[in-house]
N, C-alpha and C positions, 0 to 999 in steps of 0.2 A: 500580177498584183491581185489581193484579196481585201475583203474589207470587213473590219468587225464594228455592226452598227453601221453609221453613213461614213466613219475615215477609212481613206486608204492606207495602207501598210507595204511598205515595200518587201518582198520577198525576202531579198539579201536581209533586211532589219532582222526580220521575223526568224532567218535560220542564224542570224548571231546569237539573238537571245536564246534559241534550243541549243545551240551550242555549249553556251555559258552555262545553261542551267545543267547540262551535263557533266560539265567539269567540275562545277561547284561539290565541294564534297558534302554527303548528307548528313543533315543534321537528326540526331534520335531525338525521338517524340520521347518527352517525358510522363514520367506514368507514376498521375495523381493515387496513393492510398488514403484515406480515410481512417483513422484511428481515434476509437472510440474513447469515452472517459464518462463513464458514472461512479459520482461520489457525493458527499453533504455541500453542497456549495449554495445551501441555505439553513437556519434553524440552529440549534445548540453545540451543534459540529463541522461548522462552516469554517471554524481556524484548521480543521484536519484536512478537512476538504481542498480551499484554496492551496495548502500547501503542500498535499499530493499533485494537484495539480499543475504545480508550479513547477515541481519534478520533473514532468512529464513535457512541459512546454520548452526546459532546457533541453533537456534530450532531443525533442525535433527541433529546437531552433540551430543546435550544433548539427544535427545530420542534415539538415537542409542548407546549412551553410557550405558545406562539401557532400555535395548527395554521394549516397552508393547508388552503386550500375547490380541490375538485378537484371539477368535476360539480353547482358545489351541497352537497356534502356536506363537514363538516370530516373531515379526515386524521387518522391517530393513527396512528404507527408503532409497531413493537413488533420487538426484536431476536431473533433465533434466532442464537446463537450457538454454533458446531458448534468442537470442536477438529481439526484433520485432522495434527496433529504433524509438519508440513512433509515427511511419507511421501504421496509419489504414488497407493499404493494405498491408502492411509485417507484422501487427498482425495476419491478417488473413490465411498467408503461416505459421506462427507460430503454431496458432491453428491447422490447417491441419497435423503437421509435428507432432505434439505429439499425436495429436489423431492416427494417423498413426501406432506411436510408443507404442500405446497399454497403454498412461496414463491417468487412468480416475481421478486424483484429481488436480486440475490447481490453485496455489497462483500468484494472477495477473490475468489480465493486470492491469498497474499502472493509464495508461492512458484512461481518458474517451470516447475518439475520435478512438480508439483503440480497447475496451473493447466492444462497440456498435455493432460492427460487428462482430469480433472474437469470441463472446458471441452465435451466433446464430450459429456457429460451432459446439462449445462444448456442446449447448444446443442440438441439432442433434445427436451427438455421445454420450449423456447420461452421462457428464463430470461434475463431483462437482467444482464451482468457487466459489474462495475465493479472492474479488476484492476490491480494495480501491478505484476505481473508481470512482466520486462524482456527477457524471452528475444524475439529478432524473428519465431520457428517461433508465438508467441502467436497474432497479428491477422494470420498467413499459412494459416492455417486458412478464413478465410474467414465466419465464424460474426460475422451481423448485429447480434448482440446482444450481441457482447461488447465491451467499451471497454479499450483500455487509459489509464489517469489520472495515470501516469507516463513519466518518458523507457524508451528502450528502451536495449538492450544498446549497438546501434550510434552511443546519443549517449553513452552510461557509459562504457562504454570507452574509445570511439575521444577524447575529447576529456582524460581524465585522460591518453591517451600526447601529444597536442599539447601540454597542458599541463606534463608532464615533460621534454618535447624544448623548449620554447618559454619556458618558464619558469623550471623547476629547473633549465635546461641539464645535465639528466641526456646522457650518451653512452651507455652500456651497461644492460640492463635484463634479468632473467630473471623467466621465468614459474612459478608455482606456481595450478591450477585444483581444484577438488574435483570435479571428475566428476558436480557436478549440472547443471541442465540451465541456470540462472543459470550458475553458475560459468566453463562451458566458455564459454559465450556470452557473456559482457562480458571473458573472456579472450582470447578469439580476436577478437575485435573491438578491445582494446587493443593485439595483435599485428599485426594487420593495419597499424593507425594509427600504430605506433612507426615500424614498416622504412616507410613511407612519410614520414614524420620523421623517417629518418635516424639513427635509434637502431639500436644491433645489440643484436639479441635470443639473449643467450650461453647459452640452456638452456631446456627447459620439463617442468617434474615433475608430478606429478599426487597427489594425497593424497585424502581419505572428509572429506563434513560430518559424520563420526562421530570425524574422529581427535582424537589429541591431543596424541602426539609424534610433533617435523618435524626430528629430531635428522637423519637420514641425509638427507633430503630437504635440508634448508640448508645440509648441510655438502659435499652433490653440487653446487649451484649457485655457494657460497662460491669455490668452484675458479676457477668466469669471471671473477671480481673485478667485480660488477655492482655501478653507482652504485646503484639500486634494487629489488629484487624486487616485482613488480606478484602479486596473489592474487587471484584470483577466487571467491568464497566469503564466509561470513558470520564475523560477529564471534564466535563460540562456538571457531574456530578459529583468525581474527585475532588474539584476543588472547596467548593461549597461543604462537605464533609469534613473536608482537613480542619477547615475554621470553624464548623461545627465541636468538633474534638474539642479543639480546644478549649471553645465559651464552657463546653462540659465536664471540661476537667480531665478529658479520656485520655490519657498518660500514654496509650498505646503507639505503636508505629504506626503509620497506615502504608500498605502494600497493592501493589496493583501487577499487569501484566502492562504490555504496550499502549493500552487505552490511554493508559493517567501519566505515561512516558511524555511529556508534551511542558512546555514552557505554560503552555492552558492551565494545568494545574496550579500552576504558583502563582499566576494573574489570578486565579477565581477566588482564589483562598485567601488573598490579600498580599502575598508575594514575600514576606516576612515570618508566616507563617508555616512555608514548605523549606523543608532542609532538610538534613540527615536523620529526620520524622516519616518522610516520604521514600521510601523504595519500589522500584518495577522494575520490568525486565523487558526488552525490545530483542527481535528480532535482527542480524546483523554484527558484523565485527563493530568492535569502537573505531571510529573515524578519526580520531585522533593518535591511531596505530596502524592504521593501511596507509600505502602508498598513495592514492589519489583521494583520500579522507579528505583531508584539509583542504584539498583544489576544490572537490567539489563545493564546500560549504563553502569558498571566495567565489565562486562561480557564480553559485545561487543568489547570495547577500547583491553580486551587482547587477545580475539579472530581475532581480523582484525587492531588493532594499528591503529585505528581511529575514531572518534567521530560518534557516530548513526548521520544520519541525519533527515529527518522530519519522515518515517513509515516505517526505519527499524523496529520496535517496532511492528507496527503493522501485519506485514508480519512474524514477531515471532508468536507474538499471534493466526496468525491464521493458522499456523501449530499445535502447540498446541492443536487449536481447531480443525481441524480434524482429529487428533489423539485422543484425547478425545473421540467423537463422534464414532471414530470406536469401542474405548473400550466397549461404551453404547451399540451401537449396537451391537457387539460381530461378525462383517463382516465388509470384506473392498470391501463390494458390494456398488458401487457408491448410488445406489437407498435408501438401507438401514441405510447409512451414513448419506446421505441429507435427512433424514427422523429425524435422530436423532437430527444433526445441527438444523433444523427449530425446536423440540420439545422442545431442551435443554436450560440450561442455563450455561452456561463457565463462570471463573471470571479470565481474562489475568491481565496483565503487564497495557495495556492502557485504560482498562475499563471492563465493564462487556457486555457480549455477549450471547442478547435474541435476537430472532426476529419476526417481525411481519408475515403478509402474504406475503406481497411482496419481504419477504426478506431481510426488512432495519432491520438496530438496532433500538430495542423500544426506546432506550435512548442511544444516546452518546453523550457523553460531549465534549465539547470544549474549547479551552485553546486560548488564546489571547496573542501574543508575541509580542515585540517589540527585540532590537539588542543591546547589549552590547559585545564590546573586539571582534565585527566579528562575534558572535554569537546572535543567536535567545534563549531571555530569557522570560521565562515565566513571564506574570504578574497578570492573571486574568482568572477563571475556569466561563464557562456558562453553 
């Protein structure tokens, strides 16, 4: 007999319970990952924000509910969720603070003006990004480990002015940009796209994703008599413009890229105001023509009692896809993972997910919306 503390223990006790404990089959430790998320989840862009986000919470609330085995061992994700208020230097205190926090897999930044610098962060600290970002300066950086999961500027753009010259048989087009690093980029790449279709580009202004009267700015460009004004920038400005337009009389369309893609725009504008006056272009197949389209957006609505808005979808998928990729790779070693992403090919919710060297999508498709009932309805896949 021995004793732990002042009781005795009888021997025979003592070799039953090693016994037992050796038959008892082992159970694997599970192995917490940390995934990051900076986005606007304060300030003028906070409906884009929460609703990437909410993306992103479906996706690990479904792999956490049946984990994957990576190594042997089951997975359990866990969000850190950072706000970086779509300011380039509070993404950069973002990046820092999760890298800090010991997470190496990052969904986000949303924002391209954001994503540019907060990038060379995580590119430092050896961090896999998963960005919807659109600016093409993103994956020309050269940084192995970041993805981009969406189209780029030069498909946003360039194909909304084919579309306007090809479709709307728009003739005359003026530019309005907000001087973010989105903005100017899927604007200067719908300029480029027009005068090569043959549209004449009668002006180009420039405004803040802080403004909020475009009183002088519309009534400088109203002068060229443009079929449509293209804007490059987010819906927190789209829509305050739209109903600008109109107190002005300005007859024109108004045109955007993904920014103004958003159910936001037809709330800011007063909701009666946006309809087939409003065109953008989004990133992704129509959801209402893929296969698990429609699941996802029942998924979503009773997960968060509210309508996806433009890349919740995408901010899914590309949890998915790093989860994925760690299964290929059999490690949730950041290096090993962004080895598999770049080899693989994933088939999500919005598209299929290959990529090139630099990181872009070899093919994503684009979807062209206009507004019905306050919302952005698909009409047309490129």
């Amino acid at each position: 007999m021995y004793t732990v503390g002042k009781r005795p223990l009888l021997v025979a006790a003592a070799a039953a319970l090693t016994l037992g404990a050796l038959a008892a089959p082992a159970v694997a430790q599970t192995a917490t990952v940390p995934i990051g998320f900076s986005g606007p989840l304060s300030g003028a862009q906070t409906a884009a924000g929460q609703d990437n986000l909410g993306g992103l919470q479906l996706a690990v609330q479904e792999l956490n509910a049946k984990p994957i085995s990576v190594n042997g061992k089951p997975v359990r994700f866990e969000i850190v969720a950072e706000d970086d208020q779509a300011d380039p230097r509070q993404g950069v205190s973002v990046a820092q603070k999760l890298v800090d926090r010991g997470v190496h897999f990052v969904v986000g930044p949303y924002n391209s003006g954001v994503t540019l610098p907060a990038s060379r962060v995580y590119h430092e600290a050896g961090v896999v990004v998963a960005t919807v970002a659109s600016n093409p300066k993103v994956t020309e950086q050269g940084h192995q480990r970041l993805f981009r999961v969406g189209a780029s500027d030069s498909q946003l753009g360039a194909k909304m002015a084919v579309y306007a010259a090809k479709e709307l048989k728009l003739k005359k087009v003026a530019i309005i940009d907000d001087r973010t690093a989105y903005g100017v980029g899927v604007a200067d790449e719908f300029a480029r796209e027009a005068k090569a279709n043959g549209l004449t580009v009668t002006g180009r202004e420039y405004t803040s994703d802080k403004a909020a009267d475009f009183t002088a700015t519309l009534t400088t460009l109203k002068a060229g008599k443009p079929d449509a004004i293209f804007f490059g920038g987010y819906s927190p400005q789209a829509g305050p413009m739209a109903r600008q337009m109109k107190s002005l009389g300005v007859t024109a369309k108004l045109l955007g890229g993904d920014g103004i893609c958003s159910s936001e725009t037809a709330k800011l504008a007063g909701g009666d105001l946006v309809g087939d006056n409003v065109w953008c272009t989004q990133g992704g197949a129509m959801l209402n023509r893929v296969n698990n389209g429609q699941a996802f957006v029942d998924k979503y609505k009773a997960a968060h009692k509210r309508d996806p808005l433009t890349y919740a979808v995408s901010f899914y998928d590309a949890m998915h896809l790093i989860a994925d990729a760690m299964q290929r790779a059999n490690s949730t070693a950041p290096d090993k993972v962004a080895a598999a992403l770049a080899s693989g090919n994933y088939s999500g919710v919005a598209g299929s997910y290959a990529f090139d060297a630099k990181r872009d999508l070899k093919s994503s498709p684009v979807t062209v919306f206009t507004f019905k009932g306050g919302q952005p309805v698909p009409v047309a896949g490129l």
